[in-house]
ZAROVEX-834983 format. One record per residue (C-alpha): residue in three letters; x, y, z. Coordinates in nm, 2 decimals. Layout:
! ZAROVEX-834983
<atom "ALA", <X, Y, Z>>
...
This chain:
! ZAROVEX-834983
<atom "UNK", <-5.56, -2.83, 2.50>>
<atom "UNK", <-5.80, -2.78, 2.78>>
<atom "UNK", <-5.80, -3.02, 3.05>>
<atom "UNK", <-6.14, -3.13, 3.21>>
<atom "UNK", <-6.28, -3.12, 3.59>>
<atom "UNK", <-6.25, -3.49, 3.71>>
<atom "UNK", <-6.62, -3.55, 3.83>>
<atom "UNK", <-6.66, -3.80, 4.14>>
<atom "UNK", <-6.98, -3.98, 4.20>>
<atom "UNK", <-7.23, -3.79, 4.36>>
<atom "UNK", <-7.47, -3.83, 4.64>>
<atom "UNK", <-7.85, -3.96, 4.60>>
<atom "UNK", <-8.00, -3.67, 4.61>>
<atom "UNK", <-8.37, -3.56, 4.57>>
<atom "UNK", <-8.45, -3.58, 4.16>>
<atom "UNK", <-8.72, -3.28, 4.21>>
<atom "UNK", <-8.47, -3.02, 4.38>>
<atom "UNK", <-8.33, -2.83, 4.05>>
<atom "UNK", <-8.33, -2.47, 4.20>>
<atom "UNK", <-8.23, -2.32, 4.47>>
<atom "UNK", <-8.52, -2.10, 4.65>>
<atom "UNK", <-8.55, -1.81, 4.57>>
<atom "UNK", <-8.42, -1.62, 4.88>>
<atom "UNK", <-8.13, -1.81, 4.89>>
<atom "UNK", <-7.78, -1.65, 4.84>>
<atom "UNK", <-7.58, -1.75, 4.56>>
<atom "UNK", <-7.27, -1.95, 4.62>>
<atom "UNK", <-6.92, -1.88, 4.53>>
<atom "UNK", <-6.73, -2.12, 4.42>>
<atom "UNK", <-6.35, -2.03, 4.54>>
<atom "UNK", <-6.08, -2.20, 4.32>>
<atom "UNK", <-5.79, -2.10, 4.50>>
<atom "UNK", <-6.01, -2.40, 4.78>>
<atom "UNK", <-6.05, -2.65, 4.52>>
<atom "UNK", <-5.73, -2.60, 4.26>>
<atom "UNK", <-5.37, -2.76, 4.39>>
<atom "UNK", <-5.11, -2.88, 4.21>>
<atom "UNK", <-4.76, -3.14, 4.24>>
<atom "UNK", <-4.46, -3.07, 4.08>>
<atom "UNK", <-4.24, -3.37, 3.95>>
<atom "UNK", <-3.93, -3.42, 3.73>>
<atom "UNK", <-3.63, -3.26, 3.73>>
<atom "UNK", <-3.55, -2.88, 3.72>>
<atom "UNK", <-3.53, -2.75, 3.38>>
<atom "UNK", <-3.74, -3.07, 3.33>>
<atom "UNK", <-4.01, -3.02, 3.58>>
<atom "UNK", <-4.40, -3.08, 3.48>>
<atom "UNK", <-4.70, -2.97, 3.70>>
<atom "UNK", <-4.98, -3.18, 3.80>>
<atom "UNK", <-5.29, -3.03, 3.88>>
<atom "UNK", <-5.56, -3.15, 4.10>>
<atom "UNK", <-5.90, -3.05, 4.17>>
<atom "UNK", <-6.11, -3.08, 4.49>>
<atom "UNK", <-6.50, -3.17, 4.33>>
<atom "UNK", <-6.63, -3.27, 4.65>>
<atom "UNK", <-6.58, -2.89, 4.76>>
<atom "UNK", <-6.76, -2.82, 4.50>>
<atom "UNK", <-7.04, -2.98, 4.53>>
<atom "UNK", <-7.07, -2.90, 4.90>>
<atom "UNK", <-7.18, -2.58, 4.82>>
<atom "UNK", <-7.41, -2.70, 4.54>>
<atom "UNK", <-7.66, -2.79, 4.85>>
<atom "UNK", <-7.99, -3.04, 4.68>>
<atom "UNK", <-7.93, -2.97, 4.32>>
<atom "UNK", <-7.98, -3.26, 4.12>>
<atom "UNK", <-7.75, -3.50, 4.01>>
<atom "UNK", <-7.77, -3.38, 3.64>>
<atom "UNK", <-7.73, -3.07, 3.69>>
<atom "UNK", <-7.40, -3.10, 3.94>>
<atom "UNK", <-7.27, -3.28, 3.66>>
<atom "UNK", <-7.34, -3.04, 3.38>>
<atom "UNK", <-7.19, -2.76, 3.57>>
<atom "UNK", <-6.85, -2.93, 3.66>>
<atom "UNK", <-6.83, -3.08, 3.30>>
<atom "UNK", <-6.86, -2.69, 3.19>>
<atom "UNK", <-6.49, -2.64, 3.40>>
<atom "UNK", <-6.17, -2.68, 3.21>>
<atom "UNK", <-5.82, -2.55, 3.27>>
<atom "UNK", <-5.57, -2.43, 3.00>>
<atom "UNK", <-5.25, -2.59, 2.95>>
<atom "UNK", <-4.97, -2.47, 3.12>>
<atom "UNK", <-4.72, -2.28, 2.95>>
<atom "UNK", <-4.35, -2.47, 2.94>>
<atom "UNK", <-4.50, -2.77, 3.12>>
<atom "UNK", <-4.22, -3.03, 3.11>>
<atom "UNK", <-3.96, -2.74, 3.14>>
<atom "UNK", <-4.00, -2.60, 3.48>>
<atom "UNK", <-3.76, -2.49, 3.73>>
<atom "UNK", <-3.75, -2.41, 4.09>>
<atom "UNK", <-3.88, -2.06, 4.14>>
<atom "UNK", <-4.06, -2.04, 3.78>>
<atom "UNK", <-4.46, -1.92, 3.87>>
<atom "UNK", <-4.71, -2.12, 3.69>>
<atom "UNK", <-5.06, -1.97, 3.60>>
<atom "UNK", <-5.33, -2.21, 3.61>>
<atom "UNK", <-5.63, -2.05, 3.44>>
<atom "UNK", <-6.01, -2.22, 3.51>>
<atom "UNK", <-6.25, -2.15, 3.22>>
<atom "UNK", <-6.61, -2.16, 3.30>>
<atom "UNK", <-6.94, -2.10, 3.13>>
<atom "UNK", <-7.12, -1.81, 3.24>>
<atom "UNK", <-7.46, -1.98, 3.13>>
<atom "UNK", <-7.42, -2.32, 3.34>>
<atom "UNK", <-7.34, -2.06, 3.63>>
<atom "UNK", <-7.65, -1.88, 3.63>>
<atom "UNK", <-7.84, -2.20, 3.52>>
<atom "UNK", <-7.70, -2.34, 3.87>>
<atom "UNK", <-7.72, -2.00, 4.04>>
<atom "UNK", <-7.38, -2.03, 4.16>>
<atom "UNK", <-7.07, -1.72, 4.15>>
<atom "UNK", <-6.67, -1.84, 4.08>>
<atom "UNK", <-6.35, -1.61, 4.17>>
<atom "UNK", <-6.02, -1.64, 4.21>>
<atom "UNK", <-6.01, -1.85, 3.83>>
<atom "UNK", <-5.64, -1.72, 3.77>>
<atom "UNK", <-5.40, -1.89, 4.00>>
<atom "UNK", <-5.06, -1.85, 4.05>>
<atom "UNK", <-4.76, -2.14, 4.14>>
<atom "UNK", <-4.43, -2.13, 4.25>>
<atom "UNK", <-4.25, -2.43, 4.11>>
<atom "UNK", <-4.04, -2.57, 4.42>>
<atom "UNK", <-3.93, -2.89, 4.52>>
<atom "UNK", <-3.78, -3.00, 4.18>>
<atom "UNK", <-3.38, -3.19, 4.18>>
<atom "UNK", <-3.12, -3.17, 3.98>>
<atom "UNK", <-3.12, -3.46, 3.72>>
<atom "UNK", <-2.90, -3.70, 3.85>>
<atom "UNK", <-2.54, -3.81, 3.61>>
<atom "UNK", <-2.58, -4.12, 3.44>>
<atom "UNK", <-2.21, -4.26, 3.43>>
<atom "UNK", <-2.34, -4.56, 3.18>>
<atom "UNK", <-1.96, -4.66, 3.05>>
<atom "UNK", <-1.82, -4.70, 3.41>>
<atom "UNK", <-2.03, -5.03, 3.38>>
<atom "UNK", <-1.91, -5.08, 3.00>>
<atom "UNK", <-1.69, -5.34, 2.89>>
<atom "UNK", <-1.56, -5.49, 2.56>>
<atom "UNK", <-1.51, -5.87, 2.52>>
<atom "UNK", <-1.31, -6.01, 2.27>>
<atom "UNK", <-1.33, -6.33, 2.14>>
<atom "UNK", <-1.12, -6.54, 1.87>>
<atom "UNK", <-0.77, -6.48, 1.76>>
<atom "UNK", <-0.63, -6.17, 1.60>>
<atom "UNK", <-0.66, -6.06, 1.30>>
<atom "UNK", <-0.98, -6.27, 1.31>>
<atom "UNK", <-1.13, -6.13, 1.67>>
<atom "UNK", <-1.50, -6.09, 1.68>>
<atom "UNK", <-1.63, -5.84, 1.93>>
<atom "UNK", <-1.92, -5.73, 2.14>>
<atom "UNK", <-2.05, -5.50, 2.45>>
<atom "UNK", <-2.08, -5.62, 2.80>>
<atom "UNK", <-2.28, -5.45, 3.07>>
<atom "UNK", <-2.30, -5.47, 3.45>>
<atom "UNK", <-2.52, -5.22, 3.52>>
<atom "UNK", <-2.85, -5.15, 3.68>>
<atom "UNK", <-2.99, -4.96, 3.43>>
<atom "UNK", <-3.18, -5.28, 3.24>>
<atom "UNK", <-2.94, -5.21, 2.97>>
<atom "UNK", <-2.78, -5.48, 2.81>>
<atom "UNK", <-2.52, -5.54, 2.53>>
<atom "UNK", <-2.80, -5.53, 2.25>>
<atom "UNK", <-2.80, -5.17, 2.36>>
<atom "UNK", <-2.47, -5.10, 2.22>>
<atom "UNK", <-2.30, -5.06, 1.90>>
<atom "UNK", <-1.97, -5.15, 1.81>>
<atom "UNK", <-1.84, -4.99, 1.52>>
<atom "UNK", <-1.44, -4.90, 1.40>>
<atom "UNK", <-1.34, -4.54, 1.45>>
<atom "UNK", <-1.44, -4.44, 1.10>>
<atom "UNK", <-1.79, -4.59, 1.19>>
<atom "UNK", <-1.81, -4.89, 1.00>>
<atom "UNK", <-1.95, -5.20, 1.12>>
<atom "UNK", <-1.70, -5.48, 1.07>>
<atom "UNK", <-1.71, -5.86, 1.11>>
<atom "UNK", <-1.36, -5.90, 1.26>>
<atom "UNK", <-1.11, -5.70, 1.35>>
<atom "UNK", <-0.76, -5.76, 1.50>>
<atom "UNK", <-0.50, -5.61, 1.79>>
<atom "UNK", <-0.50, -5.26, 1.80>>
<atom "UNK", <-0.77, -5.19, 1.62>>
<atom "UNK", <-0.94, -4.88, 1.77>>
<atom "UNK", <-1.38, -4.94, 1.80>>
<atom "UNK", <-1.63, -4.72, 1.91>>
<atom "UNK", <-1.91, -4.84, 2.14>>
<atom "UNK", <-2.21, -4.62, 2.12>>
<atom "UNK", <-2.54, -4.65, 2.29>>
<atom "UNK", <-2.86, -4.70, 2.00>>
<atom "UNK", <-3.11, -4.44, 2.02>>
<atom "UNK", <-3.35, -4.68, 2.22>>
<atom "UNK", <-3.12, -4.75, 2.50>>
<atom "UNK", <-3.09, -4.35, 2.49>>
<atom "UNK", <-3.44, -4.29, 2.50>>
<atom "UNK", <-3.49, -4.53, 2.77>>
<atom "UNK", <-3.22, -4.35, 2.99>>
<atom "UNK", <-3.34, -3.99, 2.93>>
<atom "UNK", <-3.55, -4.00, 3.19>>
<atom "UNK", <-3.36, -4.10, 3.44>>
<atom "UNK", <-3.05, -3.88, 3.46>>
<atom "UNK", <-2.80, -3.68, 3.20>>
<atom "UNK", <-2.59, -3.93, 3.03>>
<atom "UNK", <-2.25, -3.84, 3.03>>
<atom "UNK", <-2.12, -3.99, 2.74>>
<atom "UNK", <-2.29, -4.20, 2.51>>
<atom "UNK", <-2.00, -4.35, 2.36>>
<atom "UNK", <-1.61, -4.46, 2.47>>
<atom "UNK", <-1.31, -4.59, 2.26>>
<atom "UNK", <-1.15, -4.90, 2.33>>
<atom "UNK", <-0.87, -5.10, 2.15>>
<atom "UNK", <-0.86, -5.45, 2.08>>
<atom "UNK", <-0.68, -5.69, 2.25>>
<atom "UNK", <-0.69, -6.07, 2.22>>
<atom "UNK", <-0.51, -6.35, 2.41>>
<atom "UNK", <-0.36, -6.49, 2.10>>
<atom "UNK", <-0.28, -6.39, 1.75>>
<atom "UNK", <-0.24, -6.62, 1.45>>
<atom "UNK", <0.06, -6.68, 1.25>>
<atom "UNK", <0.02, -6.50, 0.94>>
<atom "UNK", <0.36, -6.29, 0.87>>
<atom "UNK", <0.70, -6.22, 0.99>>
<atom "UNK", <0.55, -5.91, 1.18>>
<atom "UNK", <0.33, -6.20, 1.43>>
<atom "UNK", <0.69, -6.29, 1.55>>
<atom "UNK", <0.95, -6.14, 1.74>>
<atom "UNK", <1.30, -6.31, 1.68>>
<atom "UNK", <1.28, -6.51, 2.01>>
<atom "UNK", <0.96, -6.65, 1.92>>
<atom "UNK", <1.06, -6.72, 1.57>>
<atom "UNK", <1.35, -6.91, 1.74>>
<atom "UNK", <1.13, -7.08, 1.99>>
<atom "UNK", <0.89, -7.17, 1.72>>
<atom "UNK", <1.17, -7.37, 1.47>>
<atom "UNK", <1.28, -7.53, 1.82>>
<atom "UNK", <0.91, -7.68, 1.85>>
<atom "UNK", <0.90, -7.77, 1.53>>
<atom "UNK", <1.24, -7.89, 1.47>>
<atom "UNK", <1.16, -8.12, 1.80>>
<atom "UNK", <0.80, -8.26, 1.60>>
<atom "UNK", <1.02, -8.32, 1.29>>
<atom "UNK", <1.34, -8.55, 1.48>>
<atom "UNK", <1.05, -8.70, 1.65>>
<atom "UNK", <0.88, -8.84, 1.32>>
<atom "UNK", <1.18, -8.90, 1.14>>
<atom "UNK", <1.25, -9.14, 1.47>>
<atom "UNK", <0.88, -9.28, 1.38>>
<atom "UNK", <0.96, -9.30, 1.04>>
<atom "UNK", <1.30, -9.51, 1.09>>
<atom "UNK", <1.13, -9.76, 1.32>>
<atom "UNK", <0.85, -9.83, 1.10>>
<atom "UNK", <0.59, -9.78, 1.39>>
<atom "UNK", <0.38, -9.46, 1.24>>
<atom "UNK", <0.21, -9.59, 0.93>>
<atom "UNK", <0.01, -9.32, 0.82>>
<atom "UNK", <0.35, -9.07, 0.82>>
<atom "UNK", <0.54, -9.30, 0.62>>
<atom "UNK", <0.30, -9.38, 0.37>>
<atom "UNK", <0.26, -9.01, 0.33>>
<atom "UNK", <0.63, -8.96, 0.28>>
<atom "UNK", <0.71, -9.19, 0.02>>
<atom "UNK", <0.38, -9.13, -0.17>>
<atom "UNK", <0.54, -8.74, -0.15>>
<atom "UNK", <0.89, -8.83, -0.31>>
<atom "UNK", <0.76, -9.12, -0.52>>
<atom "UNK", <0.44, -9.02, -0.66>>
<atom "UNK", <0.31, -9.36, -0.56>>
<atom "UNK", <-0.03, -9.33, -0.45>>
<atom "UNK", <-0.08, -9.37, -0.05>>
<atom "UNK", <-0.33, -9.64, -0.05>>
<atom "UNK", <-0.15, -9.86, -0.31>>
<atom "UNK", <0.08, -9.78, -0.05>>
<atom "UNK", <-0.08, -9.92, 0.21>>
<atom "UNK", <-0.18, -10.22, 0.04>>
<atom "UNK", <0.21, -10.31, -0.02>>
<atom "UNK", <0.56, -10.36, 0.16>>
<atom "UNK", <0.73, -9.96, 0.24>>
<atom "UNK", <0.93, -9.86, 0.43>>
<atom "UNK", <1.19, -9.53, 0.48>>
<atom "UNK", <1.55, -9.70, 0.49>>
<atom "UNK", <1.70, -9.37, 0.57>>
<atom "UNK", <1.71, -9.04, 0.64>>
<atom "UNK", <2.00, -8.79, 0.61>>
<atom "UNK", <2.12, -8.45, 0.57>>
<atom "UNK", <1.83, -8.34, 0.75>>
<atom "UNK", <1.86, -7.92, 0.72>>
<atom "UNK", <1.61, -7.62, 0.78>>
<atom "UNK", <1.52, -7.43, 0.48>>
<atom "UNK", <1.22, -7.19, 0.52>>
<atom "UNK", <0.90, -7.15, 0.68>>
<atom "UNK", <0.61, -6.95, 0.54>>
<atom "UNK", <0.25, -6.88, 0.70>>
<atom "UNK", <-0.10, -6.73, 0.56>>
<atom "UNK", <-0.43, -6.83, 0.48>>
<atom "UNK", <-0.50, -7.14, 0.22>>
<atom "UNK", <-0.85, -7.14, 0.03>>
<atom "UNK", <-0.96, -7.47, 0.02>>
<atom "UNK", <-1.29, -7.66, -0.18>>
<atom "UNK", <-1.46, -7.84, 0.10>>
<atom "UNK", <-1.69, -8.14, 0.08>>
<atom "UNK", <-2.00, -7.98, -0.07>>
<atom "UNK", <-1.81, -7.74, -0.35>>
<atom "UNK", <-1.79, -7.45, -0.09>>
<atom "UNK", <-1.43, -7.24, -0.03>>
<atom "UNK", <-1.33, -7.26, 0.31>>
<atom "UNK", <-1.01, -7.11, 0.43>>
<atom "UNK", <-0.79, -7.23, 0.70>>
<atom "UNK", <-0.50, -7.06, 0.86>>
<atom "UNK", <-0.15, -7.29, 0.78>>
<atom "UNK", <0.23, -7.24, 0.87>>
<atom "UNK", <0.49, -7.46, 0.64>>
<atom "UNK", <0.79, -7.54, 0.76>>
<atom "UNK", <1.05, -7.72, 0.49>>
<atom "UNK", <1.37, -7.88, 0.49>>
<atom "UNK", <1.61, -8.01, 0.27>>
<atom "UNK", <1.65, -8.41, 0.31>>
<atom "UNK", <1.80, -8.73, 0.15>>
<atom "UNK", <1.54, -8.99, 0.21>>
<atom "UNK", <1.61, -9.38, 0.13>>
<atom "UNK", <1.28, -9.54, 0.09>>
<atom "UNK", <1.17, -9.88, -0.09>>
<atom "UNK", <0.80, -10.01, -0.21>>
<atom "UNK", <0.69, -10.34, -0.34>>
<atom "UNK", <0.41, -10.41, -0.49>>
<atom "UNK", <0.34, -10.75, -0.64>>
<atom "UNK", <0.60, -10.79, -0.92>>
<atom "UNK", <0.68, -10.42, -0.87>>
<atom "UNK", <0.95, -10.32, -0.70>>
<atom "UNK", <1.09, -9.95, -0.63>>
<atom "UNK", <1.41, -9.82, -0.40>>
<atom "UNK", <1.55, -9.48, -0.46>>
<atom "UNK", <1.73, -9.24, -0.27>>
<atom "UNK", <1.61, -8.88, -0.34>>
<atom "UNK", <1.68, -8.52, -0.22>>
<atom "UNK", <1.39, -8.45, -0.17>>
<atom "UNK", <1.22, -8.21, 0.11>>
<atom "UNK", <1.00, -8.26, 0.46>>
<atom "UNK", <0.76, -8.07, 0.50>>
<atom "UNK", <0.57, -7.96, 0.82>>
<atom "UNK", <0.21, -7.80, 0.80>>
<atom "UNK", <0.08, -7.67, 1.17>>
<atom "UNK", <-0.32, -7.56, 1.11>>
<atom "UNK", <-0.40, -7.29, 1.32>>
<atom "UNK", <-0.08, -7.17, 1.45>>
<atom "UNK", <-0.11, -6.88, 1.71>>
<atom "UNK", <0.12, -6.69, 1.96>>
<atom "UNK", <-0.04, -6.62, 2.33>>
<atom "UNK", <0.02, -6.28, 2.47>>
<atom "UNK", <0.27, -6.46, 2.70>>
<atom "UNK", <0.46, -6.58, 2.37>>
<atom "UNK", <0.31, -6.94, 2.39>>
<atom "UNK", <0.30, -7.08, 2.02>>
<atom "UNK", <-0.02, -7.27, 1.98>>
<atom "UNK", <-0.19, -7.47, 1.72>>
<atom "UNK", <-0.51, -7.73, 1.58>>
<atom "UNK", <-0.28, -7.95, 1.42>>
<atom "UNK", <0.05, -8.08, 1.30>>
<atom "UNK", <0.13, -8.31, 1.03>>
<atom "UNK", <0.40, -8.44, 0.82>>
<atom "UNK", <0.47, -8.45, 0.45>>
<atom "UNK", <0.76, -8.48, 0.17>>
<atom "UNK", <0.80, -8.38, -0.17>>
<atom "UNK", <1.09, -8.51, -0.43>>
<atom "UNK", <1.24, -8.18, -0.45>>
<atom "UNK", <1.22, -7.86, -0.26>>
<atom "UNK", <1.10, -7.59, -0.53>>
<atom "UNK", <0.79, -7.86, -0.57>>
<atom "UNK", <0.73, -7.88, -0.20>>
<atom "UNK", <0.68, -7.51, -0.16>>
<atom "UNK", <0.54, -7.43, -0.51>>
<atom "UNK", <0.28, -7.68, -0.42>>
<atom "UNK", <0.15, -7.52, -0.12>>
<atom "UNK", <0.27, -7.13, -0.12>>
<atom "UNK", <0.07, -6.93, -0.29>>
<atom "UNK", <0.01, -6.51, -0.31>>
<atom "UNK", <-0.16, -6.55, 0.03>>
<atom "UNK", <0.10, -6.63, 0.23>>
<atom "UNK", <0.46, -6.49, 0.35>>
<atom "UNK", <0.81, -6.59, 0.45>>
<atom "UNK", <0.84, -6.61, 0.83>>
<atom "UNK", <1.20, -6.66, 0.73>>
């Protein structure tokens, strides 16, 4: 491609001057005056920029009409330099002006010097673009359920849409858990955007996952001291109700309990006289954790993250009910559900919620409620 002369407004000058007299000597129009050039980039990367002087030019044009200044400029035009936008220091760069031998005698004007030679100087080394010093990874959530995402600090107007997060054998997941291994990567925009700026010296970094808490899902999410400091908490809830339960002063547990080893429904319950006469033999059995599937309000399976803790128990409760009346003693079984139980990285246990129920027998207590999702915590 052939680059133009860049023509500048020109004088008024007299319309009825076309030619120069007769006797007049022809003027040369030097190139190596009028023809510069810039270089810019980086070396290796370097591009020339090439300028030329038109009021020089037309200087030696002397009263030649405005017409005919222009048509002899327009009739100029410079190749393209070879390897333009590779250039390095000490490369020599020939910059050839083409011209039109009829607009030259038309305007009685002689050219020389229309090969040129450069020395490309000046150019820098690209500078290092060091883009992960400024990377991070933030984790959110709870392990195995951690949701992820890039942070940058930057100040190269990145930001973390300019990243992608993917596991080491490049799939894109929606949650991963501790240890995992991801890959950030920067997209192709972001490197697109950066190649102009510097040499990017890596355009992707590992990292491993790393939560502040895990859930409580299996055996494996508990060392033996937390297990112990776990049953501790829970055994503490459990003496705690139990107390409740005793004194009649928590309604909603005890209506829950003797609904569980009756099969009396709660809120006939809670239109009668109950009440837990006692409670005895009171002994740790299991405790199992996973993840329960459960129909919400609208049809749609949620799931929710449960520990169960059960013990063996003889409980002594009555219920009376208009003419009805009910008192058994049954060895039946406590049962402790904790939503959302998690473990800190300092070994705090952590939960949403704890609640109390009871079953008449053990095997129904944890047939009701473990199922192929879950495991023994012990």
């Amino acid at each position: 491609m052939k680059s133009k002369f860049f023509f500048s407004a020109l004088p008024v000058l007299f319309a009825g001057a076309t030619l120069l007299t007769a006797c007049s000597t022809r003027p040369t129009i030097d190139f190596e005056q009028c023809v510069t050039v810039d270089f810019t980039g980086y070396e290796d990367e370097g591009r020339v920029v090439i300028h030329t002087d038109n009021d020089y030019i037309l200087s030696l044009l002397g009263d030649m009409n405005t017409l005919s200044a222009t048509s002899l400029l327009s009739s100029f035009s410079i190749d393209a330099v070879e390897n333009n936008g590779e250039l390095s220091n000490g490369d020599v760069v020939t910059v050839i002006v083409n011209t039109n031998q009829t607009a030259l005698d038309n305007a009685k004007v002689n050219v020389k010097n229309t090969e040129l030679h450069f020395t490309v100087e000046g150019l820098e080394e690209k500078p290092k673009l060091d883009v992960f010093a400024d990377v991070s990874l933030s984790v959110t959530g709870a392990s195995p359920y951690c949701k992820v995402s890039a942070e940058y600090s930057g100040d190269q107007w990145l930001s973390g849409y300019s990243f992608n997060i993917t596991s080491v054998d490049g799939e894109q997941k929606e949650y991963y858990q501790n240890g995992d291994k991801v890959i950030i990567s920067l997209t192709q925009d972001a490197l697109d955007s950066l190649k102009d700026k510097g040499n990017i010296e890596e355009t992707s970094r590992e990292f491993t996952i790393q939560s502040d808490s895990a859930y409580i899902l299996s055996a494996a999410d508990l060392t033996a001291d937390n297990m112990t400091a776990f049953r501790a908490e829970i055994d503490e809830y459990l003496n705690s109700k139990i107390n409740d339960l005793l004194n009649n002063s928590d309604n909603t547990s005890k209506w829950n309990v003797i609904s569980g080893v009756s099969g009396i429904n709660s809120g006939a319950l809670a239109a009668s006289s109950c009440g837990i006469t006692g409670i005895e033999n009171v002994e740790y059995n299991s405790a199992y954790a996973g993840v329960a599937k459960e129909k919400g309000a609208f049809g749609n399976i949620k799931e929710y993250k449960y520990a169960y803790i059960f013990y063996n128990a003889d409980i002594s409760y009555f219920a009376n009910s208009g003419f009805s009346k009910k008192e058994d003693t049954v060895n039946g079984a406590f049962i402790v559900r904790v939503t959302d139980p998690m473990i800190t990285a300092s070994g705090e246990i952590t939960y949403t919620d704890i609640s109390l129920g009871a079953k008449s027998d053990l095997q129904t207590a944890i047939n009701d409620r473990i199922t192929e999702n879950f495991s023994k915590l012990s």
